[in-house]
N, C-alpha and C positions, 0 to 999 in steps of 0.2 A: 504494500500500500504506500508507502513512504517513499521507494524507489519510484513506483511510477505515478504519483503526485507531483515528488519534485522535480522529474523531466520534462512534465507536462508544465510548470508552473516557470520551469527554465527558459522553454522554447515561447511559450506567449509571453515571458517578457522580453527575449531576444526580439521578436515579431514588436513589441511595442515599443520597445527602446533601439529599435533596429537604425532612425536617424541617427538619433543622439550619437550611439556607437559608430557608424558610420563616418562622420563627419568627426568626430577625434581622432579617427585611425586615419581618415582621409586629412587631416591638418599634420599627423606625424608622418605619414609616406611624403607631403608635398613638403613640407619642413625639412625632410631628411636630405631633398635632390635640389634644395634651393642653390643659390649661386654663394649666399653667405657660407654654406654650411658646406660646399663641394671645396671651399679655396679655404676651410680653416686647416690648421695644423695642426694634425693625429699627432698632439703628447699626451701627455701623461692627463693633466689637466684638461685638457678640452676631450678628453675621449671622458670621463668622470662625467663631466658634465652632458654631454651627451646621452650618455645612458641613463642617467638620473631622469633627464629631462624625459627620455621616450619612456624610460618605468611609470613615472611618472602621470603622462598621457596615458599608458595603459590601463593601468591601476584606475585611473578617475572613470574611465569608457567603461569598463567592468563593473564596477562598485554598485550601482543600483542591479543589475541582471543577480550578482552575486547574494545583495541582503533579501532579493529578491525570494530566491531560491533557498536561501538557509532562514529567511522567516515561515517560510511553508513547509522545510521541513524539520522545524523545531516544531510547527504547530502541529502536522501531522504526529510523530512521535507522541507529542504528548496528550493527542486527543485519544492514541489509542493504551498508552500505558500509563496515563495520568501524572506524568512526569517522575516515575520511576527512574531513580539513578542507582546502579550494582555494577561492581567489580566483579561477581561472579563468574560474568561466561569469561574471567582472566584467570582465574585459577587453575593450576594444574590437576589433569584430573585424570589417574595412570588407568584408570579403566577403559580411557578412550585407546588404549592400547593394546586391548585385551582382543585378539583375533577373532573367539567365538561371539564374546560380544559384539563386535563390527560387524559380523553376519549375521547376529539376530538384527540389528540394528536395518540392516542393507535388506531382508528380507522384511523389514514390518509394515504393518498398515500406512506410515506415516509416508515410508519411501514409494509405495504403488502411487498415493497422493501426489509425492512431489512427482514421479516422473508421469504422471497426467498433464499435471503442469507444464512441466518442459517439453512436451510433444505440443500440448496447448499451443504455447506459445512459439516455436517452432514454426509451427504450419500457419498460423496465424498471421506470422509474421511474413512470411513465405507466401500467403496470398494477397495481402496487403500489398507488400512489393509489387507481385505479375500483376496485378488489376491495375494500381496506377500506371507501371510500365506500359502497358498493355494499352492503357485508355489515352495516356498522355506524352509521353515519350517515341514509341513509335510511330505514332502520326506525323510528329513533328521531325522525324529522323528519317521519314519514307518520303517528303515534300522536298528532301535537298533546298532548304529554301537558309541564307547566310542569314546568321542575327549578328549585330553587334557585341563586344563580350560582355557589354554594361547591361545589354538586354540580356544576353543570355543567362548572365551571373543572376538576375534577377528570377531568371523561370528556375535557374536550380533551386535558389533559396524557396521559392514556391510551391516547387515539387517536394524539395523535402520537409519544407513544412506540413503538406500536406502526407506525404508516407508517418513523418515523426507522430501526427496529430492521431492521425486514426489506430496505427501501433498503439496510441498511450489511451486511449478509449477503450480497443479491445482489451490489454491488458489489465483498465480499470477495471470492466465487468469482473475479469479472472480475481484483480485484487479485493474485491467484495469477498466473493466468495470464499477467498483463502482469508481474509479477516473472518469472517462468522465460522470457517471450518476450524482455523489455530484456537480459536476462545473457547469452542464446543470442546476441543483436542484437549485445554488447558484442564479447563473445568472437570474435565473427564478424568484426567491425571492425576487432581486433587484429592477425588471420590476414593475410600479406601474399599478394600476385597472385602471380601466377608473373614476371611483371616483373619486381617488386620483388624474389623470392625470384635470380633471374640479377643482378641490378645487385648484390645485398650478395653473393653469392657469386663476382662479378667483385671486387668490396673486398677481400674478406677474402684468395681465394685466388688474386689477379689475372685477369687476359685469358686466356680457353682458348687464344689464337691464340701470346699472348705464354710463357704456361705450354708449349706444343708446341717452340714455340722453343727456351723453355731446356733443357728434355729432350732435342731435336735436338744442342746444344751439350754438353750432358754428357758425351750418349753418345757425342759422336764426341770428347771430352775422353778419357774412359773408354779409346777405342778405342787413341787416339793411348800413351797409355800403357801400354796393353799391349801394344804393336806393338815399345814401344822395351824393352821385357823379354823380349823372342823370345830376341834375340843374348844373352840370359843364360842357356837354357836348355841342355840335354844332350841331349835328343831331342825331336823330334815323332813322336807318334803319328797315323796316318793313318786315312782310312775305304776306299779312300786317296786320294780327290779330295771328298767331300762333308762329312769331317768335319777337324780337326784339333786335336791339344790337344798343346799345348808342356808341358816337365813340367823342371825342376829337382833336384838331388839333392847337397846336402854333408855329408858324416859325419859331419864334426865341428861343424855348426852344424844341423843339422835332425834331429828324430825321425824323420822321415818325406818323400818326397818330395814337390813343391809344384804346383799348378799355376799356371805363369805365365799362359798364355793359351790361350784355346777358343775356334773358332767354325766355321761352316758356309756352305760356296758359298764369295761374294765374300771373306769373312773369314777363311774355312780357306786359299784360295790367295793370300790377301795373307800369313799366317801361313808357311805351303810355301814362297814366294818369298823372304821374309826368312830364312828358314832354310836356303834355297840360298846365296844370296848370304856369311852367316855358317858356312857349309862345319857345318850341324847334322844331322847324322842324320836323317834321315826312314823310320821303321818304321813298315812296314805291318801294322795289326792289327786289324780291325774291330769284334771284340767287344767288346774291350777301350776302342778308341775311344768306342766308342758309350755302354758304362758311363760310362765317364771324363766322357762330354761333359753325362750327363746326372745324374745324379751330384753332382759336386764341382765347387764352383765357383772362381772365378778369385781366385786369393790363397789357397785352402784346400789341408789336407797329405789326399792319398789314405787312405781309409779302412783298417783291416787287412784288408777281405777283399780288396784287390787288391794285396795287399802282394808275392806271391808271382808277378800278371802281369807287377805293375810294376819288380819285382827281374830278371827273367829279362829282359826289354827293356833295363833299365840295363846288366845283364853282359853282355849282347849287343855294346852301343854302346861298352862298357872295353873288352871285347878287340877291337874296332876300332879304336879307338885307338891301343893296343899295336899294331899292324901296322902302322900309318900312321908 
């Protein structure tokens, strides 16, 4: 893109500044065969100044085609890398040395890409050429007809302004394409494997193996302590072998009744058995169980709409107590 921008952006100002240019080249060729400048004497001194003076005149005839050109492709550049500056692609880099690598390299997606391009551009180039030949040059070369060289100098410049022009058109088309294809290519390059996506999410979030582990550990952390909060409860509610939830209750320290512990199967009768052994009440209630179990969880005070199961269950297990 940047390549053929600034050729295009060279040759229209050539074309624009093509007086100006002209006429400072044409004041240093006519300066040069003056009659002052034929009878000085080539010393030391007047030959200095001589060249000073045509560097001089060159350098000024140049100077706009030049800022010309490198303000377009400064602006190019950086409209496409956003003014990105890296020493990078300066670095030595010994893999670029590596023989197998140069032939995964020479056989990849990237290289069938480039040499598209370079056939592209090739034959493009190559048709370009025959047509205006073709349409403008042989006509004029089958007529035998004499021009001036001031005229003819003029149809070259016209000719090849016009082969340079259409060359930098077609190639524009090609440099679109190969801009929106390098950005896709980049982006693409960025995206990590699915390997690489498991190894930084082993990083970040550890070993699935080791992560199960500690969940294993938790939970039966978890367990262990709610096991040793049974003996603190006032009753378990039963299902009355599938479910079990232990439940708490002090007047003067709780709004509301608590759940210590809940669970099902193996956990409901490890729950039943601790609460045998600590002589707790075991009430059978299913519905209630079931709410409870699914519900409210472990450390949380029963909601009010069971205020009124979970009241009748308590005065149940006080006036057992009282008898006991």
């Amino acid at each position: 893109m940047s390549t053929v921008v600034t050729l295009l952006a060279g040759f229209l100002a050539l074309r624009a500044g093509s007086s100006y240019l002209l006429q400072k080249l044409f004041h240093c060729f006519e300066s040069g065969f003056s009659s002052d400048r034929l009878n000085t004497i080539l010393d030391e001194a007047n030959l200095a100044q001589i060249f000073n003076n045509t560097l001089l005149t060159v350098v000024t005839a140049y100077i706009p085609i030049g800022l010309a050109i490198l303000t377009v492709g400064f602006l190019v550049n950086y409209l496409q890398t956003g003014g990105l500056f890296t020493l990078e692609p300066l670095k030595m880099k010994f893999d670029r040395l590596n023989p197998i690598a140069g032939l995964k390299r020479m056989f990849s997606p990237q290289k069938f890409v480039d040499l598209f391009k370079a056939l592209f551009k090739i034959i493009g180039v190559f048709i370009i050429i025959w047509n205006t030949f073709k349409s403008q040059v042989f006509p004029i070369a089958e007529t035998n007809v004499y021009y001036p060289p001031l005229e003819l100098a003029g149809m070259m410049w016209q000719l090849m302004f016009t082969i340079v022009l259409r060359i930098a058109i077609m190639l524009l088309a090609l440099a679109v394409f190969d801009f929106y294809y390098q950005r896709f290519q980049y982006r693409k390059s960025l995206r990590m494997t699915k390997k690489e996506v498991k190894d930084e999410f082993k990083q970040t979030e550890g070993d699935p193996m080791v992560r199960s582990r500690i969940r294993q550990k938790q939970r039966q952390m978890a367990m262990r302590r709610m096991m040793q909060d049974v003996p603190k409860a006032d009753v378990v509610i039963t299902n009355p072998t599938r479910l079990a939830i232990a439940i708490k209750y002090e007047a003067d320290k709780m709004t509301a009744p608590q759940v210590l512990a809940k669970g099902q199967g193996y956990v409901a009768a490890k729950i039943r058995e601790i609460a045998n052994e600590h002589r707790i009440p075991l009430v059978e209630n299913k519905p209630l169980a079931r709410t409870l179990y699914q519900t409210v969880e472990i450390g949380e005070l029963i909601p009010p709409n069971l205020y009124q199961a979970v009241a009748e269950v308590l005065a149940f297990v006080y006036r057992l107590r009282q008898r006991r």
